[in-house]
C-alpha positions in Angstrom: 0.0 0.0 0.0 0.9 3.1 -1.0 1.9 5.6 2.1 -0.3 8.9 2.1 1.4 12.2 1.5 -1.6 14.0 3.1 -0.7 16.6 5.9 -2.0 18.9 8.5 0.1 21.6 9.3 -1.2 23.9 12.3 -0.2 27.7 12.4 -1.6 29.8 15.9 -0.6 33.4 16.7 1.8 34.6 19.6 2.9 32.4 22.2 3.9 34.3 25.2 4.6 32.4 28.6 6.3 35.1 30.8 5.2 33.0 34.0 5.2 29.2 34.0 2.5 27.3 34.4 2.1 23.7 33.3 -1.3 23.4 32.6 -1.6 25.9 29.9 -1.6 23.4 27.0 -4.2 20.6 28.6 -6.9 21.7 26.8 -4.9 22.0 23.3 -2.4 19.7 23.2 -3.8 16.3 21.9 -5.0 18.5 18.7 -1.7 20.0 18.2 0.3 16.6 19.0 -2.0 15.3 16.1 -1.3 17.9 13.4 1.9 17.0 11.3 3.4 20.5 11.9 2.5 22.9 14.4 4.1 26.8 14.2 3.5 29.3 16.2 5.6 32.9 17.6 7.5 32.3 20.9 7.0 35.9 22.1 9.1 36.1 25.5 13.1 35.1 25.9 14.3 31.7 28.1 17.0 31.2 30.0 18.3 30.3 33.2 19.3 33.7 34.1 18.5 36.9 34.0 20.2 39.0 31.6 20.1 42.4 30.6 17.3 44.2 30.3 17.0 46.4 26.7 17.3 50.4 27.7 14.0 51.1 26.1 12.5 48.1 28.7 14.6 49.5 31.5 12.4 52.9 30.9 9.2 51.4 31.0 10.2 49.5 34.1 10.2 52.8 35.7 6.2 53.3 35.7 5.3 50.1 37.6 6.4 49.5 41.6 7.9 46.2 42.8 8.3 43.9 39.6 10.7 43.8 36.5 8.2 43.7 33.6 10.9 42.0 31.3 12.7 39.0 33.4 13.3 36.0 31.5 11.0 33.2 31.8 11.6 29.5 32.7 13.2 27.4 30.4 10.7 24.5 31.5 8.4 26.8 29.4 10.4 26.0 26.5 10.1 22.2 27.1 6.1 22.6 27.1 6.1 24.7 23.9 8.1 21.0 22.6 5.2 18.8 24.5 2.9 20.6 23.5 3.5 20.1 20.0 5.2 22.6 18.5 8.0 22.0 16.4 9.1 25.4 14.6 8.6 28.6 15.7 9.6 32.2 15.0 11.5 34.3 17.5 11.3 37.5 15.6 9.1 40.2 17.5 9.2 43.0 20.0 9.8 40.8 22.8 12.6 38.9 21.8 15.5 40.9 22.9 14.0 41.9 26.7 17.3 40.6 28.1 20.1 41.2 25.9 22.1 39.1 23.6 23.0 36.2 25.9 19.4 35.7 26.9 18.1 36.0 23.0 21.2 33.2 22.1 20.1 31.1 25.0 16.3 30.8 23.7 17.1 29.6 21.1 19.2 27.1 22.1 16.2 26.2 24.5 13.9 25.7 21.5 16.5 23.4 19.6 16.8 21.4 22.8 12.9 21.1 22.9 12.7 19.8 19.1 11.2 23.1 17.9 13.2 24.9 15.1 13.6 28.2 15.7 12.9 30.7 12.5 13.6 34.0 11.8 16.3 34.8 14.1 19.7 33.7 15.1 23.8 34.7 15.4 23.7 37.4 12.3 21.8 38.7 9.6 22.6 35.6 7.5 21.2 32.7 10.0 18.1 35.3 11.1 17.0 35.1 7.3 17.9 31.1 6.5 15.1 29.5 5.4 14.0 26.4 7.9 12.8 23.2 6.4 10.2 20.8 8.0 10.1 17.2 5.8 6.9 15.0 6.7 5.7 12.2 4.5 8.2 13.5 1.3 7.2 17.2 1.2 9.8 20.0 2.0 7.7 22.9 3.8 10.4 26.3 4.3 9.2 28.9 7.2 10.6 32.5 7.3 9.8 35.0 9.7 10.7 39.0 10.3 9.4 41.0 12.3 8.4 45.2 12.0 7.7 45.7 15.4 11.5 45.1 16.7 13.3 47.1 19.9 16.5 49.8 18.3 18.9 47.3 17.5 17.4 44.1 17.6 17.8 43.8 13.5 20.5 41.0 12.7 23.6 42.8 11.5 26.4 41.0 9.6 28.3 40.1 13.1 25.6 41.1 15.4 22.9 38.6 17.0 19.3 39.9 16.0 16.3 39.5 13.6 15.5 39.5 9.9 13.7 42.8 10.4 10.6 44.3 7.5 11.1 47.7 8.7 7.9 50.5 7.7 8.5 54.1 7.0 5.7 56.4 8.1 4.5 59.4 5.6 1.7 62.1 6.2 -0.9 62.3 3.4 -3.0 65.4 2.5 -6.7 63.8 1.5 -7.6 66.6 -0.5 -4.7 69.5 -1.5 -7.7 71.6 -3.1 -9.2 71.7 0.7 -7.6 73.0 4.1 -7.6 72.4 7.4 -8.2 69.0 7.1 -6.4 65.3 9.5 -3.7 64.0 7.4 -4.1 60.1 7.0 -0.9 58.3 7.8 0.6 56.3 5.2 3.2 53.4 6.0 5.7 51.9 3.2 8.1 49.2 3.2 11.7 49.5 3.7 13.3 48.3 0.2 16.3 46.8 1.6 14.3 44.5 4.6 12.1 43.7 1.7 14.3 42.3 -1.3 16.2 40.5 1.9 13.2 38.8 2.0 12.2 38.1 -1.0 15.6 36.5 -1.9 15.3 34.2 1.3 11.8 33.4 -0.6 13.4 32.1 -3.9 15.8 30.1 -2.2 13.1 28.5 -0.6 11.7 28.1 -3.5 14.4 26.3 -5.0 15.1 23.7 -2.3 11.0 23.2 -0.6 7.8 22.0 -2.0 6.0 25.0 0.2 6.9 28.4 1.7 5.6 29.9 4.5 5.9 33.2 5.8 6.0 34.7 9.4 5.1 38.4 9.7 4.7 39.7 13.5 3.5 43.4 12.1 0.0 44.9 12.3 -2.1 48.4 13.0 -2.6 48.0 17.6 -4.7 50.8 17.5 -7.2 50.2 14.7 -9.8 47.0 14.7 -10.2 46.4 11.2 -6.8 48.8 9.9 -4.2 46.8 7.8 -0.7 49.2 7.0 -0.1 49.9 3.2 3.5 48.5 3.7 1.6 45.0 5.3 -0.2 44.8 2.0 2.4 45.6 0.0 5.2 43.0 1.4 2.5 40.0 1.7 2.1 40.6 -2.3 5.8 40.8 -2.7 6.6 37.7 -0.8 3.6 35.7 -2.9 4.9 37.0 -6.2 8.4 36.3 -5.1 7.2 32.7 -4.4 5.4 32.1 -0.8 2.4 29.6 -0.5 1.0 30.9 3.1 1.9 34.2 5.0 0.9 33.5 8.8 0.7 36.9 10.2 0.5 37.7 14.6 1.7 40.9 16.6 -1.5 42.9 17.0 -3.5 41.7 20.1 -6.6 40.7 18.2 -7.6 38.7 15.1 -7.2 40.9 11.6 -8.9 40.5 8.3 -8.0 37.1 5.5 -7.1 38.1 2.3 -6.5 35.8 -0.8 -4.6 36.7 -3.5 -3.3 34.6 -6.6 -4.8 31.7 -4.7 -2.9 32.0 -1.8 -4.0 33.0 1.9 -3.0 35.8 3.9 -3.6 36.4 7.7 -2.7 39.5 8.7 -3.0 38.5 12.2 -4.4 35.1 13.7 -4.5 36.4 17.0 -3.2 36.0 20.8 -2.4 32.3 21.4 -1.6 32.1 24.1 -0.3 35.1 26.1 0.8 34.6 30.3 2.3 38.3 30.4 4.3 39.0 33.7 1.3 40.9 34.8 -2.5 39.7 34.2 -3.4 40.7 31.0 -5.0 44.0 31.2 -2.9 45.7 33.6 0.3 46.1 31.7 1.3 49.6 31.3 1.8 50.6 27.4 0.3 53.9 27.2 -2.0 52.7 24.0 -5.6 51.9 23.4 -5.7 48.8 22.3 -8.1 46.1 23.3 -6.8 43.8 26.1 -9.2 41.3 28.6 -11.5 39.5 26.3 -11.0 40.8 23.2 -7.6 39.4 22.9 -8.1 36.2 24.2 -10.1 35.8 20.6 -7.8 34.4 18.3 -7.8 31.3 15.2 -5.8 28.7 14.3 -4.6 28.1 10.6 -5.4 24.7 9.3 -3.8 23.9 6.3 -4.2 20.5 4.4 -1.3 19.5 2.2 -1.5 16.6 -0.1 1.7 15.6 -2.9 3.5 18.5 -2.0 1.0 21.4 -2.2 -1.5 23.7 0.0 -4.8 21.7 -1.1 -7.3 23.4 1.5 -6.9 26.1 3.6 -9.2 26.8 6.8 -9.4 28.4 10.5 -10.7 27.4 13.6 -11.5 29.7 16.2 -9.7 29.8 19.7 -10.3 31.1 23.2 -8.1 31.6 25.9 -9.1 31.5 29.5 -8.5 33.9 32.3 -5.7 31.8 33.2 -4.3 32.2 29.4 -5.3 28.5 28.9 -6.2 28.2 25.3 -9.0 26.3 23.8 -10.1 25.2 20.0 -13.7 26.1 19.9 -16.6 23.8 18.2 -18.9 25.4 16.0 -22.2 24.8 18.7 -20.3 27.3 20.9 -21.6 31.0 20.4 -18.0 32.0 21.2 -17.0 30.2 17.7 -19.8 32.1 15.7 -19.0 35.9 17.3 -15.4 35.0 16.3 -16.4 34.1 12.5 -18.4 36.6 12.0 -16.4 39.1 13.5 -13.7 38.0 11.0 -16.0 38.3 8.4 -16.7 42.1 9.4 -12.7 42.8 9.3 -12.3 41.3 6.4 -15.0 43.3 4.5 -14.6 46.8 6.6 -10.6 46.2 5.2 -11.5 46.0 1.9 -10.3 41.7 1.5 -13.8 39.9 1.6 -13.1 36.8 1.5 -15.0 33.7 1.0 -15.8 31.5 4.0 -17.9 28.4 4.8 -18.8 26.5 7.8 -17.8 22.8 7.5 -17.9 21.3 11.0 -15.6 23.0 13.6 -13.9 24.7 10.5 -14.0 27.8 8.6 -13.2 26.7 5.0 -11.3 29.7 2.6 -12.0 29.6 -0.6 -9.1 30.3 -2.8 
């Protein structure tokens, strides 16, 4: 008998476990141990001590009383991201360099040692934008992650520890020049150099895996439905340049699907999984932007893969408890049907639209 080349790969949003706890994956973990590949974004450092913590972190520790926002967390967190199910993740985002160099070095060491390849990151420029490639059943499947919300300095250099950054450069835009007095909207573009780094990562993907996936932590906090120019802009350069999938995470809610050329784009699937160093809620950022229950909404992706392609590509939403304890939800639950339709609504209200069924506990994307 033949053996079957059909595959489920799993992609869920940021994974943050700032303060250890070992039942956060209970109610999870036998779906994700049954997937053939599970990625997500391991958004906090690791290590065994405590490191140094980033200037611009040291500043913001000065507006809470009697905790350091940004210590390390426990490496046995590591190991439960690995039992869990997880076996490649990226490590570029905001929260990566908390600790300094040795910390950032150390977690991913952490993740190798749990069986989880880490992406997107690494000792220079060079290893940060390597291509890492998962084989199940005969397919090749290549991740690559960057990240444009990144800490001054935290971009790989050519001898400098970092990672593969997608930097944005803000511009003011006068709606109408024939009228006065009116807001400016802020327009966003894509740094040229971040973004033919990338691309070139992407074609030698192409050249050595079956499928490419891309990891973007990026996103509009302050703005439900907003997607940046430059987001739209890179997720069509990295398709055209060759990518299959572009998982997307960063903002603390869901944001809209898009499909183009056939291929999905999800500009954000959402919080995970996030066990801050404070309860969610209370942390100090200084922004409007929707903690408590709106961010423990969040979906998984659910891709199907047969002989070496995407064949089916789907969501199913996710819920995480007061406790950060995240659950896949069935389609009975009203949770799961405020969540669909709510992506729905971002979708349209952004201008994407796409077209979604119900099939079970799944959201089915047409592409």
């Amino acid at each position: 008998m033949k053996e079957s080349t059909a595959l489920r790969l799993l992609g869920v949003g940021d994974v943050m476990i700032a303060r250890h706890d070992a039942s956060l994956f209970d109610a999870v973990a036998p779906q994700l141990q049954a997937a053939d590949v599970v990625f997500g974004n391991c958004e906090w450092p690791y290590s065994e001590e405590p490191g140094d913590t980033h200037p611009v972190e040291a500043h913001l520790n000065d507006g809470v009383d009697d905790i350091d926002l940004f210590v390390p967390g426990a490496p046995a967190s590591v190991q439960l991201l690995g039992q869990a199910g997880f076996n490649v993740m990226s490590f570029a985002n905001n929260h990566c360099m908390h600790s300094g160099y040795r910390v950032f070095l150390r977690t991913l060491e952490l993740l190798r040692e749990s069986g989880i390849a880490p992406v997107g990151a690494g000792i220079n420029s060079m290893e940060a934008l390597t291509p890492v490639v998962i084989e199940r059943a005969g397919t090749r499947i290549a991740f690559i992650a960057c990240t444009s919300a990144l800490l001054p300095g935290t971009e790989a250099g050519r001898r400098t520890p970092g990672v593969a950054p997608l930097r944005r450069h803000s511009y003011f835009e006068n709606p109408a020049w024939e009228m006065l007095g009116l807001d400016p909207r802020v327009r966003t573009l894509v740094n040229r150099d971040d973004l033919a780094a990338l691309c070139a990562s992407i074609r030698a993907a192409r050249e050595q895996a079956d499928i490419v996936i891309v990891s973007c932590h990026w996103g509009v906090l302050e703005h439900r439905t907003a997607i940046g120019d430059y987001q739209r802009e890179a997720a069509h350069a990295f398709i055209d340049s060759g990518a299959d999938l572009i998982l997307g995470h960063g903002p603390l809610t869901t944001k809209g699907i898009e499909v183009y050329r056939g291929k999905t784009i999800f500009y954000s699937l959402g919080k995970f999984l996030m066990k801050g160093p404070v309860p969610t809620g209370e942390i100090p950022v200084g922004l409007s932007v929707p903690f408590g229950e709106e961010s423990r909404k969040g979906i998984v992706a659910q891709i199907d893969i047969e002989a070496g392609r995407i064949v089916g590509t789907a969501f199913q939403p996710c819920y995480s408890d007061a406790e950060a304890r995240p659950q896949l939800l069935g389609a009975h639950e009203d949770r799961f049907v405020e969540i669909v339709e709510d992506i729905r609504r971002i979708s349209r209200e952004a201008g994407l639209d796409p077209a979604l069924s119900v099939r079970g506990d799944r959201v089915e994307i047409q592409t």
